[in-house]
C-alpha positions in Angstrom: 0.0 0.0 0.0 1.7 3.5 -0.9 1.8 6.7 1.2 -1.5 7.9 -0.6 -3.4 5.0 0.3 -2.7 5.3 3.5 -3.3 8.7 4.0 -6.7 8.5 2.4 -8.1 5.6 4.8 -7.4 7.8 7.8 -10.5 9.0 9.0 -10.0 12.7 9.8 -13.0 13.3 11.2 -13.2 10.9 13.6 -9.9 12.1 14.9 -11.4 15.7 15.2 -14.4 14.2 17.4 -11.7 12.8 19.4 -9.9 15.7 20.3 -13.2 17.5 20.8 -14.3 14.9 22.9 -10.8 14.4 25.1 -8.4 16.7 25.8 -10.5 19.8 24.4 -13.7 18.8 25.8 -13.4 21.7 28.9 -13.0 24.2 26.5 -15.6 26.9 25.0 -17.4 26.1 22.1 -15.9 29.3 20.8 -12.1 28.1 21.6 -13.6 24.7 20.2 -14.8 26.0 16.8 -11.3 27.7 16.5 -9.7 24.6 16.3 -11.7 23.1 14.3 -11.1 25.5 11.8 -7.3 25.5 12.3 -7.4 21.5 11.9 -9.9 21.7 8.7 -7.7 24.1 7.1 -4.5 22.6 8.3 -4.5 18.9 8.1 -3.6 18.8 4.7 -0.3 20.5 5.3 0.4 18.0 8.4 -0.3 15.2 6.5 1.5 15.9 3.4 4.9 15.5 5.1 4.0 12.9 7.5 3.5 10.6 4.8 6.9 10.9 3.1 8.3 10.4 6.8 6.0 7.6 8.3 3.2 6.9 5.5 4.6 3.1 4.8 3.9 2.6 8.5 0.7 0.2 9.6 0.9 2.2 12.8 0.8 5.5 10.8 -2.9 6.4 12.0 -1.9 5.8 15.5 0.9 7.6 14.9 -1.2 10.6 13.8 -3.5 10.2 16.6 -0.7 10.8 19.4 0.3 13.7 17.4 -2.7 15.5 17.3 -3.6 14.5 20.8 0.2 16.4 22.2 -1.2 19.7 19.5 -4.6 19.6 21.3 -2.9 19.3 24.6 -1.0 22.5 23.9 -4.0 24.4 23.0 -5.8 23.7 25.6 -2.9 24.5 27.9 -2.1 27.6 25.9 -2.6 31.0 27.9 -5.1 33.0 27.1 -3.1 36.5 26.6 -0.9 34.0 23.8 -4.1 33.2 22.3 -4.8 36.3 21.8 -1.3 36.6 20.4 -2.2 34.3 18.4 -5.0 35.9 16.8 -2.6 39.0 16.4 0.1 37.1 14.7 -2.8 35.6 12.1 -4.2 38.8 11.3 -1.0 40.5 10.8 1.1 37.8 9.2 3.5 40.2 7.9 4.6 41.0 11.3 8.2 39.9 11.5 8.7 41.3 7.5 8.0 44.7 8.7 11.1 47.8 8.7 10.2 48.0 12.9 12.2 44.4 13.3 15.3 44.9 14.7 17.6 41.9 16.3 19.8 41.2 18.9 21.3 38.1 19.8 23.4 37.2 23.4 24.1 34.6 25.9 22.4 35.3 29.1 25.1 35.2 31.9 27.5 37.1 29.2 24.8 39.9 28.8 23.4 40.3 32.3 24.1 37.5 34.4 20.7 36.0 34.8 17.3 36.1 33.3 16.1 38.4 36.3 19.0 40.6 34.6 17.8 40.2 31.3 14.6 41.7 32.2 16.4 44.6 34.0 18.7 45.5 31.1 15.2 45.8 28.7 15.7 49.4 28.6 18.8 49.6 26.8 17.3 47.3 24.6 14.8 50.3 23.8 17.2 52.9 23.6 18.9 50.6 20.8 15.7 49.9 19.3 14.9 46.1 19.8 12.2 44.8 19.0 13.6 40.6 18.7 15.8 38.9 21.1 17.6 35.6 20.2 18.9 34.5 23.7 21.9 31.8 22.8 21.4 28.3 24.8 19.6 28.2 27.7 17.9 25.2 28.6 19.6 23.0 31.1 23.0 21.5 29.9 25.2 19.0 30.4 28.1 19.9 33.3 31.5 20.6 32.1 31.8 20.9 28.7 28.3 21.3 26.2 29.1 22.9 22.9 28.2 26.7 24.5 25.0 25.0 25.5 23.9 23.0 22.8 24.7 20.1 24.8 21.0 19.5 26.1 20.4 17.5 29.2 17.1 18.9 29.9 14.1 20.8 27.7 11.6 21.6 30.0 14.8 23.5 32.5 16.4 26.1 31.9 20.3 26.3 32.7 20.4 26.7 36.8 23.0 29.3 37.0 20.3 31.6 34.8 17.3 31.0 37.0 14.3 28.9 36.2 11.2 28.1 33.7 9.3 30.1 35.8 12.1 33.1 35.5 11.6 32.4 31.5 8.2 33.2 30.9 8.3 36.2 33.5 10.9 37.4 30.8 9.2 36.8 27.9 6.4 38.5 29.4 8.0 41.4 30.0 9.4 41.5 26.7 6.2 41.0 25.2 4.6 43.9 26.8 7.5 46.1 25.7 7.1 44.7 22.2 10.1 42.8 21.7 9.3 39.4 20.6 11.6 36.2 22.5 14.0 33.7 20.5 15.5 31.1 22.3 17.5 28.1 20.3 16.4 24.4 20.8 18.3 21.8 19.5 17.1 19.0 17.1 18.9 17.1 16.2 20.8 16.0 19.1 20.8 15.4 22.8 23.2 15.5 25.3 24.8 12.4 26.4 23.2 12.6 30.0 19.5 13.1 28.4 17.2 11.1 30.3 16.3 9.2 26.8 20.3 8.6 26.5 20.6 7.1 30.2 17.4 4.9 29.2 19.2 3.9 26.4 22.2 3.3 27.6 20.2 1.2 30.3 19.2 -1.0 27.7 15.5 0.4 27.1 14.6 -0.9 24.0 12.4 2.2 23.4 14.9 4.4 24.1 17.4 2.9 22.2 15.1 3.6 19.1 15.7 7.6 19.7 19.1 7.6 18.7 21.6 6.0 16.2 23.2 2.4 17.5 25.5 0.0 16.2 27.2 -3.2 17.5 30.5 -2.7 15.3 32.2 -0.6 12.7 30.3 -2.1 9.7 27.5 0.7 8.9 29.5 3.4 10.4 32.7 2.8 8.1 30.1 2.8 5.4 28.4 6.3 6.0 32.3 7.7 7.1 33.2 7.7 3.3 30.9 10.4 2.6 30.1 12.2 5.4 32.7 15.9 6.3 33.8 16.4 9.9 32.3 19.1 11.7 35.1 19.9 14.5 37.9 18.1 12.7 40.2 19.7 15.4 38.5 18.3 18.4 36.0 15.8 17.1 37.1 13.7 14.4 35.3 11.6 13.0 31.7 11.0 13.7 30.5 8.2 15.8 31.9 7.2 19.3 32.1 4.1 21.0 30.9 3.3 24.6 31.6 0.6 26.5 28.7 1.3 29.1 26.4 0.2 26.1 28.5 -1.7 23.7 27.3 0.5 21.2 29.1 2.7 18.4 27.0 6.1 19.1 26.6 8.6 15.9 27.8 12.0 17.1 28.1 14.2 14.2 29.4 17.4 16.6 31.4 16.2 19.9 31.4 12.9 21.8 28.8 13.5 24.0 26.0 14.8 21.8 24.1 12.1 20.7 21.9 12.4 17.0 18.4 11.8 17.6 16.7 8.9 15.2 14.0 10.8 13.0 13.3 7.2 11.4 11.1 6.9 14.4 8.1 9.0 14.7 8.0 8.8 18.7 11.3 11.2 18.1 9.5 13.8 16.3 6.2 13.5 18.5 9.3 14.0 21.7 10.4 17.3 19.9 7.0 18.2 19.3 5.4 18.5 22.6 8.7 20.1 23.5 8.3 22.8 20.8 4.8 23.7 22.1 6.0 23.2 25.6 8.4 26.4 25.3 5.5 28.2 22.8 3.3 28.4 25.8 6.1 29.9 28.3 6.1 32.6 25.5 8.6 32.0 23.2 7.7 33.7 20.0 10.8 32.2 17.9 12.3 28.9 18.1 16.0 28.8 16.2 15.9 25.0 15.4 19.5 24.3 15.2 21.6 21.6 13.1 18.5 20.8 11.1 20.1 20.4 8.0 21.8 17.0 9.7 18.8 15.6 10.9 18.0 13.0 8.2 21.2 10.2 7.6 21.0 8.6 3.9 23.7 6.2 3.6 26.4 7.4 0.5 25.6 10.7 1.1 27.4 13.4 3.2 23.4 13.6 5.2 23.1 16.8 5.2 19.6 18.5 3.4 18.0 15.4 3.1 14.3 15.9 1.5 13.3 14.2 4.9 14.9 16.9 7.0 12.3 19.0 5.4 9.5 16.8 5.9 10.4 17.2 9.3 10.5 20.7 9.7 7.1 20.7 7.3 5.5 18.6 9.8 6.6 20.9 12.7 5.0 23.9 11.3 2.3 22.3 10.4 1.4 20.8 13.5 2.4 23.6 16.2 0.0 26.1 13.8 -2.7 24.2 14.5 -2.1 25.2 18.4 0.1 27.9 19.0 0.2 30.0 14.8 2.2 33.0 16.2 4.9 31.0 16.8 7.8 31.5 14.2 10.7 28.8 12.9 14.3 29.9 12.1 16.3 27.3 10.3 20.0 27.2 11.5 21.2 25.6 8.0 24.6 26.6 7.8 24.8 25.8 3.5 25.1 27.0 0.7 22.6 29.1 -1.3 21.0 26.5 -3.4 20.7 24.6 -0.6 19.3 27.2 1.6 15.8 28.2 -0.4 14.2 25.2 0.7 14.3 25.6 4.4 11.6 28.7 3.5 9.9 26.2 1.6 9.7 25.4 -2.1 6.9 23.9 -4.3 3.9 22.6 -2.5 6.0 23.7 0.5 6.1 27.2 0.2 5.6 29.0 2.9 5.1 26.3 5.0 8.9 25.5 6.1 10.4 28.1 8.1 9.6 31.8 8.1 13.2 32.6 8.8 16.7 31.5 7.8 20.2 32.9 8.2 21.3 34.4 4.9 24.9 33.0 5.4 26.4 33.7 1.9 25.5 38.0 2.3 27.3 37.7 5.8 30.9 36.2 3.5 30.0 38.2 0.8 30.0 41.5 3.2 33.7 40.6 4.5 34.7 39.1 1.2 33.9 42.3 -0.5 35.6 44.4 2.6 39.1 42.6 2.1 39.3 42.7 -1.4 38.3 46.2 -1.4 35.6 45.5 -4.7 31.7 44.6 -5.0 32.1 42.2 -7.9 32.0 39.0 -6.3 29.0 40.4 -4.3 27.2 41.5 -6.8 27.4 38.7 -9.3 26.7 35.8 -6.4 23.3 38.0 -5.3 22.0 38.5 -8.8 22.5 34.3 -8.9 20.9 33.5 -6.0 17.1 32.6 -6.1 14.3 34.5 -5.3 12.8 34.6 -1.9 9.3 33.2 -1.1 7.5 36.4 -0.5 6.1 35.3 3.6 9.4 34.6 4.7 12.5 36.5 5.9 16.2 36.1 5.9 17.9 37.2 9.4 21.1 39.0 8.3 24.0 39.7 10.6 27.2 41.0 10.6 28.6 37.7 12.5 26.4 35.7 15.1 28.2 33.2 17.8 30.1 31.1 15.6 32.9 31.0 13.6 33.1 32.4 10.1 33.2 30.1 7.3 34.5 30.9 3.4 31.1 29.8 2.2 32.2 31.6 -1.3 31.2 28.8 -4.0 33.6 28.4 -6.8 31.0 28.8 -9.8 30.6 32.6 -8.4 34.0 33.0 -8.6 35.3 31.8 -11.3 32.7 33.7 -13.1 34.1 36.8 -12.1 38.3 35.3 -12.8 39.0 34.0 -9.3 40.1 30.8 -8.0 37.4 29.5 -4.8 40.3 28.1 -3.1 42.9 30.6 -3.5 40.4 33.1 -2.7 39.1 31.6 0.3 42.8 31.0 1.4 43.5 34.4 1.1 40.3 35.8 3.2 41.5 33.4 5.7 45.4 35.1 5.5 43.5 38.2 5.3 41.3 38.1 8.6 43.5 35.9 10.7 45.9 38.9 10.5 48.9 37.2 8.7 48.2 38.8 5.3 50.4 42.1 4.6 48.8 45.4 5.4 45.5 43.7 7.1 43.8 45.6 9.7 42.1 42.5 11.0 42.8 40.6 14.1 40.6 37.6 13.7 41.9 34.0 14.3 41.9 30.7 12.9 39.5 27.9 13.5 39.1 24.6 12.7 42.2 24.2 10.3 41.1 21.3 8.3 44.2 20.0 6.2 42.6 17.7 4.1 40.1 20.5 2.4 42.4 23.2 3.3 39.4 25.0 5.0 40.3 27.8 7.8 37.4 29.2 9.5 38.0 32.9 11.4 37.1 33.7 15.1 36.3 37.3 16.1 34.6 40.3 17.0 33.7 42.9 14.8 35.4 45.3 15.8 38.4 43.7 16.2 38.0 42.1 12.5 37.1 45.2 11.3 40.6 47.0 12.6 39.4 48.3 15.5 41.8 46.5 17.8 44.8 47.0 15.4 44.5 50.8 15.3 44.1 51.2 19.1 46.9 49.0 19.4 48.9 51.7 17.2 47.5 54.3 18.6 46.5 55.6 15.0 43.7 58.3 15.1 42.8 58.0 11.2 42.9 53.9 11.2 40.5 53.8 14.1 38.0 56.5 12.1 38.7 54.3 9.3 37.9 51.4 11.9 34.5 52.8 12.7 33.5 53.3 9.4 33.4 50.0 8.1 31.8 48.6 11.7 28.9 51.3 10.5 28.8 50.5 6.5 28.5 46.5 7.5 25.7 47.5 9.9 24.3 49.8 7.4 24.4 46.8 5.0 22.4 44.2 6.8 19.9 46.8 7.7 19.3 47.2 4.2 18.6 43.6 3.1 15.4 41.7 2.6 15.2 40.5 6.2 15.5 40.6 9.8 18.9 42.6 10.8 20.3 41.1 13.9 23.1 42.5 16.1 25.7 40.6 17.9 25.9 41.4 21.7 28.8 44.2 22.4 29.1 45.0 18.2 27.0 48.1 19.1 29.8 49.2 21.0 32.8 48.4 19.9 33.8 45.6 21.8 37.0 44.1 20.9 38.2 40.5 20.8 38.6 38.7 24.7 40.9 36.3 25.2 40.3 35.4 28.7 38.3 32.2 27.5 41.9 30.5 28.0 41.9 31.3 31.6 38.8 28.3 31.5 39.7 25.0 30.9 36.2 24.4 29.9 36.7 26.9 27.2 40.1 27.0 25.9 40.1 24.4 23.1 37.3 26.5 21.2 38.9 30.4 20.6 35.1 31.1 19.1 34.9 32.3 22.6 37.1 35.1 21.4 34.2 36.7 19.8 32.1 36.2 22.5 33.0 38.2 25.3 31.4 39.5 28.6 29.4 43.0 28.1 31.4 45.8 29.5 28.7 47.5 31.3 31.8 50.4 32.2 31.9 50.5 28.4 28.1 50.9 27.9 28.1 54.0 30.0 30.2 55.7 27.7 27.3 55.4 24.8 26.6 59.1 25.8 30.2 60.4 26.2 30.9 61.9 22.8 34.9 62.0 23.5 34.3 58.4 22.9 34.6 55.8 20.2 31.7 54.2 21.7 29.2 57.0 21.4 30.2 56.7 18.0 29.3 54.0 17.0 25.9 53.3 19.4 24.8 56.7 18.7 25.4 56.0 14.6 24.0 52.7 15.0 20.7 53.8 16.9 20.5 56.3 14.3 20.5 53.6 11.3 18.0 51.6 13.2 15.3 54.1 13.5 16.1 55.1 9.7 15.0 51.9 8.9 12.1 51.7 10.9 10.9 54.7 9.2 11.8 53.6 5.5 8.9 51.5 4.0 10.5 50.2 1.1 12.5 47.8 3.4 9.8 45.8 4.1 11.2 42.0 3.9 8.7 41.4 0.5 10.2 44.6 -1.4 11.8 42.9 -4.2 16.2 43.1 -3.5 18.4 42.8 -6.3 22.6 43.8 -6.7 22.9 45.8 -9.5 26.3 46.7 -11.4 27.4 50.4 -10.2 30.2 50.9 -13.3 32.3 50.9 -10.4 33.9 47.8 -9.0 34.3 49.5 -5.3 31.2 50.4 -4.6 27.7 48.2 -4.5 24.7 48.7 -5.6 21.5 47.1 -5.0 17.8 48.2 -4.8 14.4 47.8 -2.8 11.6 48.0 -4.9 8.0 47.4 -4.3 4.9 49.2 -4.4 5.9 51.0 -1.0 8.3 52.4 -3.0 11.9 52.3 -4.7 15.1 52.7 -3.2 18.6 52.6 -4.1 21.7 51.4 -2.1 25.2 52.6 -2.8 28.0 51.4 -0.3 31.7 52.1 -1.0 34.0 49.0 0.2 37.6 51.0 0.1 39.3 53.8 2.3 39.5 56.0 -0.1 36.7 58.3 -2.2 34.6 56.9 -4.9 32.2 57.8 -7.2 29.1 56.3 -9.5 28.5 58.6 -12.4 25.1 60.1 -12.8 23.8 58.6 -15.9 24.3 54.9 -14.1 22.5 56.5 -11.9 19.8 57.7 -13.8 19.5 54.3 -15.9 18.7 52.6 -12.3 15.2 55.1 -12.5 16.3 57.8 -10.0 16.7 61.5 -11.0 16.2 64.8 -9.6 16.6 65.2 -6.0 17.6 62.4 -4.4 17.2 62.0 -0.2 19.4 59.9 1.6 17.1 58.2 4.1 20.3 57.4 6.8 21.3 60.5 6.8 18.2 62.6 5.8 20.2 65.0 3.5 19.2 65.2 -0.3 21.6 64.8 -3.0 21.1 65.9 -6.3 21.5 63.2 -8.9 22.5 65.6 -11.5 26.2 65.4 -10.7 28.3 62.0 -10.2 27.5 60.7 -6.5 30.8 60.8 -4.6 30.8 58.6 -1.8 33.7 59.2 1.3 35.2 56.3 2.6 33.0 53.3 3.3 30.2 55.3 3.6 26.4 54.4 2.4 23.5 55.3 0.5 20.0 55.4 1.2 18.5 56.9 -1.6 15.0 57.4 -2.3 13.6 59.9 -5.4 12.1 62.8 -3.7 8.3 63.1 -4.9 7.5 65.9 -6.8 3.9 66.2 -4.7 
């Protein structure tokens, strides 16, 4: 019997009375008829996945059935000022595409301590103009070392040294009334070793066992090693582990002790489920599902974007909808751009993936484009890269927690008469400070010899020569320093997405290398980038003797530009466009909220774009410069100082 077949004999209805008829039976007939419109509309989309995943199944129905009964659970449970969230959310699905959504991302102890400090510090997180907070792990990990927290022992706790559940939701309730919306990571496809399913399993639970990926010798795992890449080559070779507590050869894709989690078997995905709704009805708005690309193994491939691993994430939508629709999904899929479109959902799945994803190959283009002082790898790889579905957004950043990889493909450039590997090499020399005349300080990570691959560790400021010209004490480096910190801001305001700022970038903070003093730490220099926030250094924001004033006050100042430029909502159409200058970019906004054109100059020195490239982009006359509010007239060549940017919107003639 096929997938089809199956779906068709279950008998949707009778799973609706059900529901109605257990778990939702206390409810209103008003919250009733709510679902039932929500499961009407939205069964199609749960089962469409489902049966790729679980359809040859004879179980599959029961399957189903436990499914629903964990969705209708959550609704039930759901409170009612997230209901009406909910209904928010539905009736404004544009919500997180709009110019007002501004990021931030931070750990918790390294931003204030504690969540009861979180909440305190909400403030500042106005005055910058927040309006989403990723907060980096913080569900309960394993002791000693966990991967920065993605090393889960425990979903339903949150890390002990930042307070409690109940310290969670008080936060996201907070936030919510101040209009920031909550993003906490949970991570899919893999536990930590100490999980209570991996302690079952390790028991010898035979249901437990059946969560993760076990094998009694090297035969299967020397089969999938031929084609699968090592993550942490440095560290963690190799990717399965042998334990002699179970006799088992344990697939661990990242480190030793985090065990991959078995999608194969549905009781998995229904686990991850009710743990998804679980932290929805604390008042988590977004949920960055990490590693998701690795969640589906296909033996002979390298298992990474598996059409399954979409299934999965299709399912997930589909289901937590049905109970809790204002919550949003952010892939973390780490790949390449061809590869990246279908995490927002492609086909009969468009729309109905993930509403987010990180738009990886902008953040290397950005530095790629910095070091080589030119646009033209830029520009070509963004007029190549697909359209986006118009109901989802890309989250664009400067640099998040990890490390910076050369994901520069070597199709894009050798279009443009450059060698992928030499080039990559070179922003590798370039950024880890060992190229002549750099004015980065960055570090290398993750040196794999066999690819040649070099990943870079560090701040922004401190990649962007901050840290080099305060070394030297060299007034006109550090302006030029602060300048290119404000035209890579500037840039991922700009973009068809969600901007998101790393923790201490708005100030300035440089690279911290007291991560070595902790043993616990000082194997993995991506702590580097990840320092403590200088609260001595925040104070400064207002001192205007200060480098730090600078840069918070310029960076406040871009923020509420943005907010108050229409054309940058997330569905204005974005395309790179050539500037007949190979230093400076171009790219423009367009929709019917209007037309804008971005101009950004990648060197130290002037530039210019003549006017009549200018005028054949369709804007002439008077020209305003939404960042800076001054109007230019496009009847002379636009000269550009050093790496400064454009905002430039035709001034109406009404």
């Amino acid at each position: 019997m096929n997938n089809a077949s199956v779906v068709a004999e279950v008998d949707l209805q009778g799973l609706l009375d059900g529901l109605l008829q257990g778990p939702l039976r206390s409810m209103t007939p008003l919250e009733q008829a709510i679902f039932r419109i929500r499961f009407e509309l939205g069964m199609p989309d749960v089962l469409r996945p489902l049966a790729r995943l679980y359809g040859e199944r004879p179980d599959f129905a029961a399957q189903l059935e436990t499914l629903l009964d964990i969705v209708a659970r959550a609704y039930a449970d759901r409170p009612a000022e997230l209901r009406l969230l909910d209904l928010r959310r539905v009736s404004e699905p544009d919500w997180f595409q709009q110019p007002n959504m501004i990021g931030y991302v931070c750990y918790v102890d390294r931003f204030a301590g504690d969540l009861a400090g979180v909440r305190d510090r909400i403030p500042y997180l106005k005055e910058l103009g927040i309006t989403y907070l990723h907060l980096m792990p913080l569900l309960k990990p394993r002791p000693g070392p966990n991967d920065g927290g993605y090393a889960v022992m425990d979903y339903r706790a949150v890390n002990p040294a930042y307070g409690t559940m109940d310290d969670l939701r008080e936060l996201a309730t907070a936030l919510r009334h101040e209009g920031i919306s909550l993003c906490v990571d949970l991570v899919c496809n893999h536990t930590a070793k100490e999980h209570e399913w991996a302690r079952k399993a390790v028991a010898g639970d035979p249901v437990y066992q059946g969560y993760y990926y076990l094998f009694p010798n090297r035969a299967l795992p020397d089969q999938y090693e031929l084609t699968l890449p090592e993550v942490f080559p440095d560290f963690a070779p190799g990717n399965f582990t042998y334990y002699d507590s179970c006799q088992r050869w344990v697939w661990t894709t990242f480190n030793e002790y985090q065990w991959d989690l078995n999608y194969t078997n549905p009781a998995v995905l229904a686990e991850m489920l009710d743990i998804m709704l679980f932290l929805a009805n604390q008042g988590v708005e977004i949920l960055r599902l990490d590693a998701v690309a690795f969640m589906w193994k296909r033996l002979g491939t390298d298992c990474q974007n598996q059409p399954e691993a979409h299934a999965i994430l299709q399912a997930f939508r589909a289901l937590t909808r049905l109970a809790a629709p204002g919550l949003l999904f952010k892939a973390e899929a780490i790949v390449s751009p061809d590869k990246l479109l279908p995490y927002l959902g492609l086909g009969a799945a468009t729309n109905k993936e993930c509403e987010i994803a990180y738009h990886n190959s902008f953040m290397v283009l950005l530095w790629s484009s910095l070091a080589e002082r030119r646009a033209v790898l830029m520009t070509h790889a963004l007029q190549n890269m697909p359209d986006t579905p118009v109901g989802c957004a890309w989250l664009t950043y400067v640099r998040c927690h990890d490390d910076i990889g050369w994901a520069v493909r070597d199709e894009d450039a050798a279009a443009i008469g450059l060698s992928g590997f030499l080039h990559r090499a070179f922003l590798s020399d370039f950024y880890s400070g060992r190229f002549p005349g750099t004015f980065a300080r960055g570090v290398t990570f993750q040196h794999n010899p066999k690819t040649g691959d070099r990943r870079i560790s560090g701040t922004l400021a401190s990649l962007a020569g901050l840290e080099a010209a305060a070394e030297r004490q060299n007034w006109h480096d550090l302006d030029l320093a602060v300048r290119r910190i404000l035209l890579l801001h500037a840039m991922i305001l700009v973009l068809n997405g969600i901007p998101i700022i790393y923790m201490g970038d708005e100030l300035g903070l440089l690279n911290d290398r007291r991560y070595l003093d902790d043993p616990h730490l000082a194997d993995d220099n991506r702590w580097i980038h990840r320092p403590y926030l200088d609260w001595n250094q925040a104070g400064q924001r207002h001192d205007w003797q200060t480098v730090t004033a600078r840069i918070f006050h310029a960076t406040c100042d871009m923020i509420q530009a943005r907010k108050h430029t229409l054309s940058l909502h997330a569905e204005a159409r974005c395309y790179a466009v050539w500037t007949h200058n190979e230093q400076v970019f171009g790219m423009i906004r367009a929709s019917a909220r209007g037309r804008l054109l971005v101009l950004a100059n990648f060197t130290e020195r002037d530039q210019t774009v003549p006017r009549h490239r200018v005028h054949d982009m369709g804007f002439k006359g008077e020209l305003v410069d939404r960042l800076e509010g001054k109007v230019l007239d496009s009847w002379s060549d636009l000269k550009l100082e050093p790496y400064r940017v454009l905002w430039l919107e035709q001034v109406s003639e009404t």
